[in-house]
mmCIF file of the C-alpha atoms, coordinates in Angstrom:
data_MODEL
# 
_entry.id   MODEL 
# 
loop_
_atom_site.group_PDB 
_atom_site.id 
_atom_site.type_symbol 
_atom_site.label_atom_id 
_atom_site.label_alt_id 
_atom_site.label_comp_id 
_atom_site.label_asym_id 
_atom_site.label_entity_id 
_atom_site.label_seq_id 
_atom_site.pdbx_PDB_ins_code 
_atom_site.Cartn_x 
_atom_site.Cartn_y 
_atom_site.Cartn_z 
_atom_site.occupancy 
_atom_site.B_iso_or_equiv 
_atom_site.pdbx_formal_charge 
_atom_site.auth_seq_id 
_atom_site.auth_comp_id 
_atom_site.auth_asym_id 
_atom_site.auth_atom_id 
_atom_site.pdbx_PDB_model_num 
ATOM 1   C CA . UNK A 1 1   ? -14.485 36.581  43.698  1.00 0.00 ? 1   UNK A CA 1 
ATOM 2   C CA . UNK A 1 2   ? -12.029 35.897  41.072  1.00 0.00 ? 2   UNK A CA 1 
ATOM 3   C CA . UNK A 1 3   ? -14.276 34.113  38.414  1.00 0.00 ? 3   UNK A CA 1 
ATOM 4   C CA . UNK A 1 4   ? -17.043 34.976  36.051  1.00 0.00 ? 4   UNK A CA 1 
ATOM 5   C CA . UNK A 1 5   ? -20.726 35.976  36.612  1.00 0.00 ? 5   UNK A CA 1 
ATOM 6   C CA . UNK A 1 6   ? -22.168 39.305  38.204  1.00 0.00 ? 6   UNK A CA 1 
ATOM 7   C CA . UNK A 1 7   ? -19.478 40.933  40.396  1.00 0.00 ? 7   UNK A CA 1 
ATOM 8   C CA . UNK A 1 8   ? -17.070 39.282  39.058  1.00 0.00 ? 8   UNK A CA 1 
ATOM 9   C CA . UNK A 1 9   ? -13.648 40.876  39.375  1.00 0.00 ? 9   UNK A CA 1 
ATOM 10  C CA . UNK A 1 10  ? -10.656 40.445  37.039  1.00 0.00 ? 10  UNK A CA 1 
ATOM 11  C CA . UNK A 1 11  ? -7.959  38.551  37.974  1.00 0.00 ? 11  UNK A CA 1 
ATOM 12  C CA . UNK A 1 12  ? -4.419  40.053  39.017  1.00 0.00 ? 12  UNK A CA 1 
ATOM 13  C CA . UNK A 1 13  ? -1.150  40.721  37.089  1.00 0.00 ? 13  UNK A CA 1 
ATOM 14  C CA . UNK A 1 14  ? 0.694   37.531  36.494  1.00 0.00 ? 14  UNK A CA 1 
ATOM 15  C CA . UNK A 1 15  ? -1.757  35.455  37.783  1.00 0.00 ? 15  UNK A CA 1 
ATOM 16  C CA . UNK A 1 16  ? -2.253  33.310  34.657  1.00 0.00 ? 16  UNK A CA 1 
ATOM 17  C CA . UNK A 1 17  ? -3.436  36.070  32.673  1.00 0.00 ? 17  UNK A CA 1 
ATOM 18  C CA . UNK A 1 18  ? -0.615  35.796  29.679  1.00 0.00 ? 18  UNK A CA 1 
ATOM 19  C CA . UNK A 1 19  ? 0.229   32.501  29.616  1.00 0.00 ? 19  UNK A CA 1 
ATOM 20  C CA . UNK A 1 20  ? -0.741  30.502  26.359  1.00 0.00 ? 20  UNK A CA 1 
ATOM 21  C CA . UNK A 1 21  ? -4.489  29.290  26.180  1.00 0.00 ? 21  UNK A CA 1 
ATOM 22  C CA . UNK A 1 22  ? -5.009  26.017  27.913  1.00 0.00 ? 22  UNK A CA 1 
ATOM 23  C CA . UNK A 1 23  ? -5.172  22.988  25.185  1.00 0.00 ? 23  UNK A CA 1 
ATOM 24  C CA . UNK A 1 24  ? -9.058  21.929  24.456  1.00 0.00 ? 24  UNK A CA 1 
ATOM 25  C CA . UNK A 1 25  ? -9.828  18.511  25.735  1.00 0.00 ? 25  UNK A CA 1 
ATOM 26  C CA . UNK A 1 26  ? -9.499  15.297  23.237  1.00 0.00 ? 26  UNK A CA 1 
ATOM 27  C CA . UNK A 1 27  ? -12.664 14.265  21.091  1.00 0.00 ? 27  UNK A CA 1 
ATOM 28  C CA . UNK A 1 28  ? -13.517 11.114  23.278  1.00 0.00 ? 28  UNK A CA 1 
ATOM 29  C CA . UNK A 1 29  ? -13.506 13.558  26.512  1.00 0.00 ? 29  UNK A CA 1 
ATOM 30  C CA . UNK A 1 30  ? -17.171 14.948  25.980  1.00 0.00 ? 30  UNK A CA 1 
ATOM 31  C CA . UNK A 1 31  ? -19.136 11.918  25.395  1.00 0.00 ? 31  UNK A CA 1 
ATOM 32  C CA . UNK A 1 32  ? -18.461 10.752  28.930  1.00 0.00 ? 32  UNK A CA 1 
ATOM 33  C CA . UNK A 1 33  ? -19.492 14.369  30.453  1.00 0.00 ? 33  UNK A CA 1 
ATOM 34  C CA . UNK A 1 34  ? -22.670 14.237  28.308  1.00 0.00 ? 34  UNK A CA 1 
ATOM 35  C CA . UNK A 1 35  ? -23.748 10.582  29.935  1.00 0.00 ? 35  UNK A CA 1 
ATOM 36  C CA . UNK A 1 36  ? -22.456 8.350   26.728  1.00 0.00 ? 36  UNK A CA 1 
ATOM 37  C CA . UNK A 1 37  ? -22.088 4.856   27.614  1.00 0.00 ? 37  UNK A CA 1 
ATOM 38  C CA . UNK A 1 38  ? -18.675 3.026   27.571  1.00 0.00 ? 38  UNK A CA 1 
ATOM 39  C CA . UNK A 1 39  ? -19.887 0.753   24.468  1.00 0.00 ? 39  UNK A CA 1 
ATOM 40  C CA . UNK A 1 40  ? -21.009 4.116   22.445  1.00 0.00 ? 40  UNK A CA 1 
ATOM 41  C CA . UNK A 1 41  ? -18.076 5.658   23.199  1.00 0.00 ? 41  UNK A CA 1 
ATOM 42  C CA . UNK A 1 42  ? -16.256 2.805   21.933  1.00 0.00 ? 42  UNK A CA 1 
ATOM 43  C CA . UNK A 1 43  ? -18.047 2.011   18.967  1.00 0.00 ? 43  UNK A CA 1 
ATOM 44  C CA . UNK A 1 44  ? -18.166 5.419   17.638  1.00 0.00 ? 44  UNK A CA 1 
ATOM 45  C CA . UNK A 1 45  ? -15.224 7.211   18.621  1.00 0.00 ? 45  UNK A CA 1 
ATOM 46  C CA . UNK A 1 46  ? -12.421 4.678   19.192  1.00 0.00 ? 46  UNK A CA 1 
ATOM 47  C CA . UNK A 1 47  ? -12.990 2.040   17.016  1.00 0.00 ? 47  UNK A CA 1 
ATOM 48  C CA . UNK A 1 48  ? -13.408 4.290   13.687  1.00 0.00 ? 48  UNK A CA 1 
ATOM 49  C CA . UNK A 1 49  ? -10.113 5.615   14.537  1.00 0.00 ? 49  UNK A CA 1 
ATOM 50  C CA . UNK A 1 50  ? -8.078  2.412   15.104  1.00 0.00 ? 50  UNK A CA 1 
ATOM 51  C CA . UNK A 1 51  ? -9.795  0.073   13.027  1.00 0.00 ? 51  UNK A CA 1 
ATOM 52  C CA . UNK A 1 52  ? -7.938  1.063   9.942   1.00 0.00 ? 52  UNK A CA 1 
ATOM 53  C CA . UNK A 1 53  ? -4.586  0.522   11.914  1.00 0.00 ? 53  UNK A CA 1 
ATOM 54  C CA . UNK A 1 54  ? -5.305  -2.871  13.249  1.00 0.00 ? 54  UNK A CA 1 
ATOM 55  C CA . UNK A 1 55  ? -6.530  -4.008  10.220  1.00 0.00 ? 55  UNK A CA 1 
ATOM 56  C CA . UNK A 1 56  ? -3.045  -3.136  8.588   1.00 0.00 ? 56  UNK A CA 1 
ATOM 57  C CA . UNK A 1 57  ? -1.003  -4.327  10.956  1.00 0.00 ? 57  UNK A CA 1 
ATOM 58  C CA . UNK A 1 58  ? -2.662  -8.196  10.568  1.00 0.00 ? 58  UNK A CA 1 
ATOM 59  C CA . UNK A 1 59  ? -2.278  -7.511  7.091   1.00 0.00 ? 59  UNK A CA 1 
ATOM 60  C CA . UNK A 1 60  ? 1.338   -6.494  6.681   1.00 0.00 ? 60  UNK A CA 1 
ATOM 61  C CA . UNK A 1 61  ? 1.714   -9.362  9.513   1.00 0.00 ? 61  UNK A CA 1 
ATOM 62  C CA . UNK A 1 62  ? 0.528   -12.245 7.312   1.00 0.00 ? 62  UNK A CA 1 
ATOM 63  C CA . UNK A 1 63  ? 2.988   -12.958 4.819   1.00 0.00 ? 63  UNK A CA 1 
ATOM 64  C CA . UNK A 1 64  ? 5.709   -13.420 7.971   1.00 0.00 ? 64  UNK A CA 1 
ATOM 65  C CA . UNK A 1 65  ? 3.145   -16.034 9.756   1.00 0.00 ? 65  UNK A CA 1 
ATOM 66  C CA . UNK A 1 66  ? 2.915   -17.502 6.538   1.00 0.00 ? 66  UNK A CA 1 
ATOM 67  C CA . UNK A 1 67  ? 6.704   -18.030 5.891   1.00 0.00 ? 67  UNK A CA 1 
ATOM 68  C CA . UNK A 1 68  ? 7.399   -18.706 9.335   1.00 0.00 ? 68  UNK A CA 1 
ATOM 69  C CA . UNK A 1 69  ? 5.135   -21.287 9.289   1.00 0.00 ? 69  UNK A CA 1 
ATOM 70  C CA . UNK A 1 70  ? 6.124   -23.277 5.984   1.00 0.00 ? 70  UNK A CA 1 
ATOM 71  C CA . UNK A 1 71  ? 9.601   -22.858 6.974   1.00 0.00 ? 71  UNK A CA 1 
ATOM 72  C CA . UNK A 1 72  ? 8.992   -24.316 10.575  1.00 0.00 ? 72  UNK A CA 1 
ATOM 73  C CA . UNK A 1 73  ? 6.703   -27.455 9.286   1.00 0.00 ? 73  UNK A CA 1 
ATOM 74  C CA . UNK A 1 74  ? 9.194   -27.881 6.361   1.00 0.00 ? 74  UNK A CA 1 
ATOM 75  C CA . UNK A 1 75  ? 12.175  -28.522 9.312   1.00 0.00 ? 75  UNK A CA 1 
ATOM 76  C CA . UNK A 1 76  ? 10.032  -30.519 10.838  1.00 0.00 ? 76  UNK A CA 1 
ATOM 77  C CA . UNK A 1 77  ? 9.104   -28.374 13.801  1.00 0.00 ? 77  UNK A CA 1 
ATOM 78  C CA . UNK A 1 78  ? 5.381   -28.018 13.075  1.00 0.00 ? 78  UNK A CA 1 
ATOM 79  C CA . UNK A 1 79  ? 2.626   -29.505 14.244  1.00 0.00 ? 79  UNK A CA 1 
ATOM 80  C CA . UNK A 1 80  ? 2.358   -33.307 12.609  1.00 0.00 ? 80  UNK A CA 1 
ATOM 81  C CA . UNK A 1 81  ? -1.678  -33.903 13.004  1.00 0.00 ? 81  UNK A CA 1 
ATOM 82  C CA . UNK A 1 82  ? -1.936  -30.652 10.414  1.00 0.00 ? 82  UNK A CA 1 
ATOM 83  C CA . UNK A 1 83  ? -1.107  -30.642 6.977   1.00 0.00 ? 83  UNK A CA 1 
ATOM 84  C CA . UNK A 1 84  ? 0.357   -27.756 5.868   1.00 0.00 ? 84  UNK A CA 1 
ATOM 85  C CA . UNK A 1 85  ? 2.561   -26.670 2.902   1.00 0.00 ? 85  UNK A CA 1 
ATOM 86  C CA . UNK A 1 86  ? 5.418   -26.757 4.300   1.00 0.00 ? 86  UNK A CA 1 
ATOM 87  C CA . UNK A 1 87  ? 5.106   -30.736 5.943   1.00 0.00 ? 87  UNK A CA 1 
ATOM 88  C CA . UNK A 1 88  ? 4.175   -31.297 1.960   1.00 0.00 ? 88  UNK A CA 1 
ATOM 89  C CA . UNK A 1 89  ? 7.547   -29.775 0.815   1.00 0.00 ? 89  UNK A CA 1 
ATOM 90  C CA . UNK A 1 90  ? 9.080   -31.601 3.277   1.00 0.00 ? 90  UNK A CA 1 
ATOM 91  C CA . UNK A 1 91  ? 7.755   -35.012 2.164   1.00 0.00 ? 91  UNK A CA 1 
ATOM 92  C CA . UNK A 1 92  ? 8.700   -33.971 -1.040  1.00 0.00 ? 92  UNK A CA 1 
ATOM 93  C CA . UNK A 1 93  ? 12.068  -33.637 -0.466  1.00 0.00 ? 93  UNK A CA 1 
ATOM 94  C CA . UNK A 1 94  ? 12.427  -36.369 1.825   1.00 0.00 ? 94  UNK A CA 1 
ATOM 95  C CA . UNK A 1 95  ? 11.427  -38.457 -0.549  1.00 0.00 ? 95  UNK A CA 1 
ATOM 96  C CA . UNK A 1 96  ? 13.131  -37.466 -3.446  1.00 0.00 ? 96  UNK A CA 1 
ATOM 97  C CA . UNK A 1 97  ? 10.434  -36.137 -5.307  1.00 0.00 ? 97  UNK A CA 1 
ATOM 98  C CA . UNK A 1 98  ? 12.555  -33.603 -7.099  1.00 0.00 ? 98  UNK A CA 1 
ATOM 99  C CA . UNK A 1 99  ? 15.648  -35.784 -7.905  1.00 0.00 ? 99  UNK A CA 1 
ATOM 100 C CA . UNK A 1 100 ? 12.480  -38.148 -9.409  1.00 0.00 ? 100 UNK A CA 1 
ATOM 101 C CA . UNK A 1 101 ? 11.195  -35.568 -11.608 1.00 0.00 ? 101 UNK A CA 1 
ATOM 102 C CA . UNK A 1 102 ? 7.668   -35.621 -9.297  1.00 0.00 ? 102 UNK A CA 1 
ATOM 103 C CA . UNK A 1 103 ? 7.485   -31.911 -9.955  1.00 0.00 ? 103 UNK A CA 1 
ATOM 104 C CA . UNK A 1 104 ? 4.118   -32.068 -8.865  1.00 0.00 ? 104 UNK A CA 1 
ATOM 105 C CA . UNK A 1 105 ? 4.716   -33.157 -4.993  1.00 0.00 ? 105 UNK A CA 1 
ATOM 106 C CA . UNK A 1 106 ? 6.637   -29.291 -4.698  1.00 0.00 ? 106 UNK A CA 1 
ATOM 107 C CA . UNK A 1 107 ? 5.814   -26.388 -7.250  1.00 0.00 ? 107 UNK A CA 1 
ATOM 108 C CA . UNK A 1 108 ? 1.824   -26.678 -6.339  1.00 0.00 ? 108 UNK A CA 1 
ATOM 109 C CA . UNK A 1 109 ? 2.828   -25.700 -2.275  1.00 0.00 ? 109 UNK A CA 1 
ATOM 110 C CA . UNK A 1 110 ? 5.775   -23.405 -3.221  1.00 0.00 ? 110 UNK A CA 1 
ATOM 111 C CA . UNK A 1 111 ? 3.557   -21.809 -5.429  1.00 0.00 ? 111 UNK A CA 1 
ATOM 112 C CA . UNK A 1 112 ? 1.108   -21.673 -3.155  1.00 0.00 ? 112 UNK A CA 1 
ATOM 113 C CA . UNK A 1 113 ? 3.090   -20.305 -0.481  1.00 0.00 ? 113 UNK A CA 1 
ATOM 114 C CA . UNK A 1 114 ? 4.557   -17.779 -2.590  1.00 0.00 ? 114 UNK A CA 1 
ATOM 115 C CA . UNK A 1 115 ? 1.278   -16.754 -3.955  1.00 0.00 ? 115 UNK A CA 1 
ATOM 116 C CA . UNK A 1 116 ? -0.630  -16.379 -0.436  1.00 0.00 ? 116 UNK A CA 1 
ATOM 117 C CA . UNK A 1 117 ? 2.861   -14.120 0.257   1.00 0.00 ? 117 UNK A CA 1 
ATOM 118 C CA . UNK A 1 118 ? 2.205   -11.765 -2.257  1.00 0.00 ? 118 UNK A CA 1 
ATOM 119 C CA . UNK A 1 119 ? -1.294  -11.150 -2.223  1.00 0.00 ? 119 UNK A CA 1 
ATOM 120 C CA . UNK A 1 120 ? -1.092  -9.974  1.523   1.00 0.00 ? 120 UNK A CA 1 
ATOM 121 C CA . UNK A 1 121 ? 1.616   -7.750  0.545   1.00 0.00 ? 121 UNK A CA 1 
ATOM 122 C CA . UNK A 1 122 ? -0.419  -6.465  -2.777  1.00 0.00 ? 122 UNK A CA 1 
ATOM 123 C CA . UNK A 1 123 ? -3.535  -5.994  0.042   1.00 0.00 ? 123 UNK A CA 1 
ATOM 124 C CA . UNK A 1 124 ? -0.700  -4.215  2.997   1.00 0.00 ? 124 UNK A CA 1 
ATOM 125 C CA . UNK A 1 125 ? 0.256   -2.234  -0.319  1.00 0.00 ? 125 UNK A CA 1 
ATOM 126 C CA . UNK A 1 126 ? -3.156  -1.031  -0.825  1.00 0.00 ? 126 UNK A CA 1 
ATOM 127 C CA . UNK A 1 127 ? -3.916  -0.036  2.712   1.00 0.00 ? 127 UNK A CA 1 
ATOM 128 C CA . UNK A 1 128 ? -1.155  2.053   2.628   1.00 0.00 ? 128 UNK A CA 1 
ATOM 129 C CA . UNK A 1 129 ? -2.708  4.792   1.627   1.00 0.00 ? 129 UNK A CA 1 
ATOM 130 C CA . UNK A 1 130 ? -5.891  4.297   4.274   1.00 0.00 ? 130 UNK A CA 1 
ATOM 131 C CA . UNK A 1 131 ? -3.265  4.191   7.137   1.00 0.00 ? 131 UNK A CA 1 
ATOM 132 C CA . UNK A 1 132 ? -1.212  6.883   5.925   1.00 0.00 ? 132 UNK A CA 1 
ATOM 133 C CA . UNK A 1 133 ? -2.582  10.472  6.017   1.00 0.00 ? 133 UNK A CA 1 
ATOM 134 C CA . UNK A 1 134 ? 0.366   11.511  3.767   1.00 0.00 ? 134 UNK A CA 1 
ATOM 135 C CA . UNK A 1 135 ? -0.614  9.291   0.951   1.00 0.00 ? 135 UNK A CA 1 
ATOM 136 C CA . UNK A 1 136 ? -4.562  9.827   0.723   1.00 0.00 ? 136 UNK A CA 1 
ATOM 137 C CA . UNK A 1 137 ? -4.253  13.646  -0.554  1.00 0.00 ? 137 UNK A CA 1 
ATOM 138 C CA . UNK A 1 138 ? -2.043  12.575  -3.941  1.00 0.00 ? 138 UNK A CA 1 
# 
């Protein structure tokens, strides 16, 4: 007899009545009720939302693969059936390419390196201000 419709009383004193509103439910909470499937719900309501966080986090985690990579195949601890830049540096040292004046067997993959580097950190740069809410209203 306590809830709502016709004869409905009021509850008691200090039975709830002036505590602080209850919090509404999250966004992704009605789709369900209203007999959305698991892949709309998904698509449309998660993935909008986390996309732009994913995305940043590969970016801004690029440039470490990258280094950590060339620095592994350049001591040798890479994989030997794939060239990378960093087995090239290494050849180039170990064969004296620099003391030889073969400038061309290690600026091209340092350069490289360097350059791949700085672009994903130009690109994390740049989704800075998609990932940050602080950011996008200056």
């Amino acid at each position: 007899p306590w809830g709502r419709g016709p004869g409905a009383r009021p509850p008691p004193a200090g039975a709830g009545a002036g505590g602080p509103p209850a919090p509404p439910p999250p966004p992704a909470a009605a789709p369900p009720t209203l007999g959305a499937s698991t892949a709309h719900i998904l698509r449309h309501h998660v993935f909008p939302h986390t996309a732009p966080f994913v995305f940043a986090q590969l970016i801004f985690s690029a440039p470490g693969a990258i280094l950590a990579e060339a620095g592994l195949s350049f001591l040798g601890l890479g994989d030997p059936s794939l060239p990378t830049w960093g087995q090239i540096l290494e050849q180039g040292f170990r064969t004296g390419a620099v003391f030889l004046g073969y400038w061309w067997w290690v600026v091209p993959p340092g350069l490289l390196i360097v350059l791949t580097a700085v672009t994903f950190m130009l690109l994390a740069l740049g989704m800075e201000t998609v990932v940050n809410p602080r950011l996008r209203e200056a």
